[in-house]
N, C-alpha and C positions, 0 to 999 in steps of 0.2 A: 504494500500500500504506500502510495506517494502522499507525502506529508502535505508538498505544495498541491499539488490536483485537488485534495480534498478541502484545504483553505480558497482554492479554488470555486470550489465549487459552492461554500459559505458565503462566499461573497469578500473574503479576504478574512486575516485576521481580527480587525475592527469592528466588523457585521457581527462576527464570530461571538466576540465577547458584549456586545449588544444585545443582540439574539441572547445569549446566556444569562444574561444580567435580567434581562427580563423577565426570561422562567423561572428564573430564582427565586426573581424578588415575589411573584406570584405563587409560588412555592410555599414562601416564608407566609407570607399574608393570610393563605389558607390555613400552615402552618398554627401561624397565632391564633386564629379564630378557631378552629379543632382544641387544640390545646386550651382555652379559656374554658370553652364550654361542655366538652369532655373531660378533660384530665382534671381539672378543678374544678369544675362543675360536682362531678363525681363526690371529689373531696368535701365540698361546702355541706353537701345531702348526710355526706354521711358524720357532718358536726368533727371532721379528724383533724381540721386545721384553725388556729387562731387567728380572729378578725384582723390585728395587727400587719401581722407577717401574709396574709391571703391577699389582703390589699396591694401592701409592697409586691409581691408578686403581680397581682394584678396589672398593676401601675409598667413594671416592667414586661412584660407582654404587653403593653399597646405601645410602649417604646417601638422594642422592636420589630411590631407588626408598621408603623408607623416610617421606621428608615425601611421595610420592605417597600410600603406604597411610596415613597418618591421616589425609589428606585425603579420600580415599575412604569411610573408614571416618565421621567427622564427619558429611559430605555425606550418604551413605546413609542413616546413623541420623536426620540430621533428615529426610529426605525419608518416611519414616516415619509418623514424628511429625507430621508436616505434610498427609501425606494422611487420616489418619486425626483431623485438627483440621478438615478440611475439610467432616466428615460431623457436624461438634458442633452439638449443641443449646446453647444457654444455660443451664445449671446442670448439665447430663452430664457424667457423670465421663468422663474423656478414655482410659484405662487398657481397658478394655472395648472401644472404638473402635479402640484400638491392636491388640488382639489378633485382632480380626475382620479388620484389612488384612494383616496376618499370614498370614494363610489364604487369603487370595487370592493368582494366580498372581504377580501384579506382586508380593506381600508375599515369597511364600517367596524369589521371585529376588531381593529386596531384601536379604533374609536370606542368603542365601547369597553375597550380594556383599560384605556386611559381613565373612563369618567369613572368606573368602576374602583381605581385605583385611590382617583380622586375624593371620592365619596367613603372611602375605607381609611385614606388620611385624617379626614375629619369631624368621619366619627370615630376613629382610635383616641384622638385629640383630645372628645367631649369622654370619652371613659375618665379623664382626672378628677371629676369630679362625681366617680362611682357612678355613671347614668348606665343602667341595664340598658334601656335603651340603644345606646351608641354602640353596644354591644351586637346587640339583633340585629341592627341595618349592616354593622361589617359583615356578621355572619351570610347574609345574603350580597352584600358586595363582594363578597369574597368567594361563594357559589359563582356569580356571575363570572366572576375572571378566571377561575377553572376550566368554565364553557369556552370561553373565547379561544385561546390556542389549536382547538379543534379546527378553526376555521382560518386559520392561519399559516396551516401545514399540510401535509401528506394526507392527513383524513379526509379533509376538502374538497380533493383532488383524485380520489377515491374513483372509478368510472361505475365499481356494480357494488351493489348493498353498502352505497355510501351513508346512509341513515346509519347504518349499525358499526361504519367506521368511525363517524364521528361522533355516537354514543360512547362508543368503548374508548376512544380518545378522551372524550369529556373525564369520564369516569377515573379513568389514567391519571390524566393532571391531578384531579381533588382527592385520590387516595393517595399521590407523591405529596402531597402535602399536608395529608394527616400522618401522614406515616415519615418521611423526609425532611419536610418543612417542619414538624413538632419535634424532631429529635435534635433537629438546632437551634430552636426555639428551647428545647429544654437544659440542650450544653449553655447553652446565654444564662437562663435564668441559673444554675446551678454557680455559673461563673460569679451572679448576682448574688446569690445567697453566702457563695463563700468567702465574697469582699464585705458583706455587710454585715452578717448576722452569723456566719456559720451555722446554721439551723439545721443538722442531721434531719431531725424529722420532718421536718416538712419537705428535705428532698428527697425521703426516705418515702413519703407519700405520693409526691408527685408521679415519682418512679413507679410503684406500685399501679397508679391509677391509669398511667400511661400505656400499661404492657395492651392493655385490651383494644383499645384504640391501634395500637402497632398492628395486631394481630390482623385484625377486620382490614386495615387498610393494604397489609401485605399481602393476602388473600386477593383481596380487590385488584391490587395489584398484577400479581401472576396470573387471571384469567384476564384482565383486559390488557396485560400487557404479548399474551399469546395469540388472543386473538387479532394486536393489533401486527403481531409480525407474519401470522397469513396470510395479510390484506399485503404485505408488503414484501414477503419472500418470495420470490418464486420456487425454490426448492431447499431444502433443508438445509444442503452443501453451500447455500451462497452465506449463511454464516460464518465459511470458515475463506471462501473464496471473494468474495466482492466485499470492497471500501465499507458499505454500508453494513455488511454484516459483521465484519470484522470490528468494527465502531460498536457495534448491536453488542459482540462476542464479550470484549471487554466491561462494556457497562453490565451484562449481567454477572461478571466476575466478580467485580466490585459490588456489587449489589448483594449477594451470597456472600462475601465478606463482612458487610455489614450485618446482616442477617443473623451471622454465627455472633457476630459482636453484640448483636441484639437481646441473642437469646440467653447469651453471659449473664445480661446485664440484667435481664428479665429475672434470672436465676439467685442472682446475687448483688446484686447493684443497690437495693432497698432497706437489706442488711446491712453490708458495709456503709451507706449515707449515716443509716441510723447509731451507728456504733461507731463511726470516726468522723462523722460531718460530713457536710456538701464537700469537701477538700479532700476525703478520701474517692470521689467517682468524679469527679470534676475532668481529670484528666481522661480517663478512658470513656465516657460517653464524649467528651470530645474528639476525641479519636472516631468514635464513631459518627456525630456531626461531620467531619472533613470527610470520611468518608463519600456521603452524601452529595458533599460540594460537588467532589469529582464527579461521582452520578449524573446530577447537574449539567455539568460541563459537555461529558459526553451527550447528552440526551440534549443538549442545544445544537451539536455538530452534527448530532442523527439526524435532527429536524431539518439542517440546511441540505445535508445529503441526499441526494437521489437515489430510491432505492432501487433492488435489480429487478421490481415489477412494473419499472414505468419501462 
């Protein structure tokens, strides 16, 4: 596999990590809004965590859900700008170009990733001030921008049982983000808890409450991520033979890496919090956040890649 062809075929390096920056940050955003109302959610029901330290947590989950949406939001707006730079003449006004990609399918979903992103900044913002509320509207902002990359990639593009391409896409995105997006969402908060408070239990809890959440979305994961590489294989062997599978090859490597990381942590990760503090797993679920990142990474290079069924 040729390193350049494939940056190539991305659109260069820059697109590259544009393109990535943006599933990320949609990622994370998912991410955070899973994790508030799953993982803590869970906690608050079952009276296991203090009003004090639930907050502060809180508080730091729409942090970070909050540098996902302007990340998003940036990344979108140029990816834009940049398609619609793609189609320039030399002396055309760029403005006119912009509003025509607009109008195309990949435009309007770019658009609605944006507002999507924007309205998830805003009410993460209004959570300082504990409004459930601002809570609810992200969790559906945050549905919404799950949707959108379906319609931005390969699923879109689909020629037969495109409905069930860009279902199983959808579903893709918003279980990598319960499942992906909250496991670095919860390396963050754990990083939080052990500069503030060292609070074992409560990331002794978190931990706990998280595993189930992992589970469902891992699950979710491996059937819609199967289905989506039938839509896009043409035979078994181009995993090991063509650019795209080979991309494909590795991110599931990494992904079973993390898996096995996960199920450690699942294992014994709520112990050790609880018996040496957030300082004792701090480091190895970040380990398995970076993981993740790289996932990421690849799963943005997948998306610019052509695969061996077109």
């Amino acid at each position: 596999m040729n390193l350049s062809s494939v940056l190539a075929d991305a659109g260069g390096a820059t697109q590259l990590a544009v393109r990535t920056l943006a599933l990320g940050g949609a990622t994370v955003v998912i991410g955070a809004s899973a994790f508030r109302w799953v993982v803590m959610g869970s906690a608050a029901r079952a009276n296991t965590v203090t009003g004090d330290v639930e907050r502060q947590v809180e508080r730091q989950v729409a942090r970070i859900g909050m540098v996902a949406a302007v990340v998003v939001t940036i990344a979108a707006a140029w990816r834009i700008v940049a398609q619609a730079d793609a189609f320039l003449s030399p002396g055309d006004p760029l403005l006119p170009l912009v509003v025509a990609v607009l109008k195309t399918t990949w435009g309007r979903a770019a658009t609605v990733q944006v507002a999507a992103a924007l309205v998830v900044l805003v009410r993460f913002w209004s959570t300082r001030n504990a409004s459930s509320r601002g809570w609810t509207v992200a969790l559906g902002a945050a549905v919404v921008m799950a949707a959108t990359p379906a319609w931005m990639g390969h699923a879109a593009a689909t020629e037969s049982r495109t409905v069930i391409a860009i279902g199983a896409d959808m579903l893709h995105v918003g279980a990598a983000g319960g499942w992906a997006g909250a496991v670095i969402v919860l390396a963050l908060v754990l990083r939080h808890l052990q500069r503030e408070t060292g609070d074992g239990a409560m990331a002794a809890e978190l931990i706990s409450r998280f595993r189930i959440l992992a589970l469902v979305c891992a699950g979710t994961l491996l059937g819609t991520g199967t289905t989506s590489a039938l839509f896009r294989l043409a035979a078994p062997s181009d995993l090991f033979t063509s650019p795209y599978g080979l991309i494909l090859s590795a991110k599931l490597a990494i992904v079973a890496s993390a898996a096995i990381l996960g199920r450690r942590h699942s294992q014994t990760a709520a112990l050790r919090a609880r018996t040496g503090g957030a300082s004792a797993v701090t480091a190895s679920i970040g380990a398995e956040a970076v993981l993740f990142v790289l996932v990421l990474a690849l799963s943005g290079l997948l998306s610019a890649s052509p695969p061996p069924s077109d």
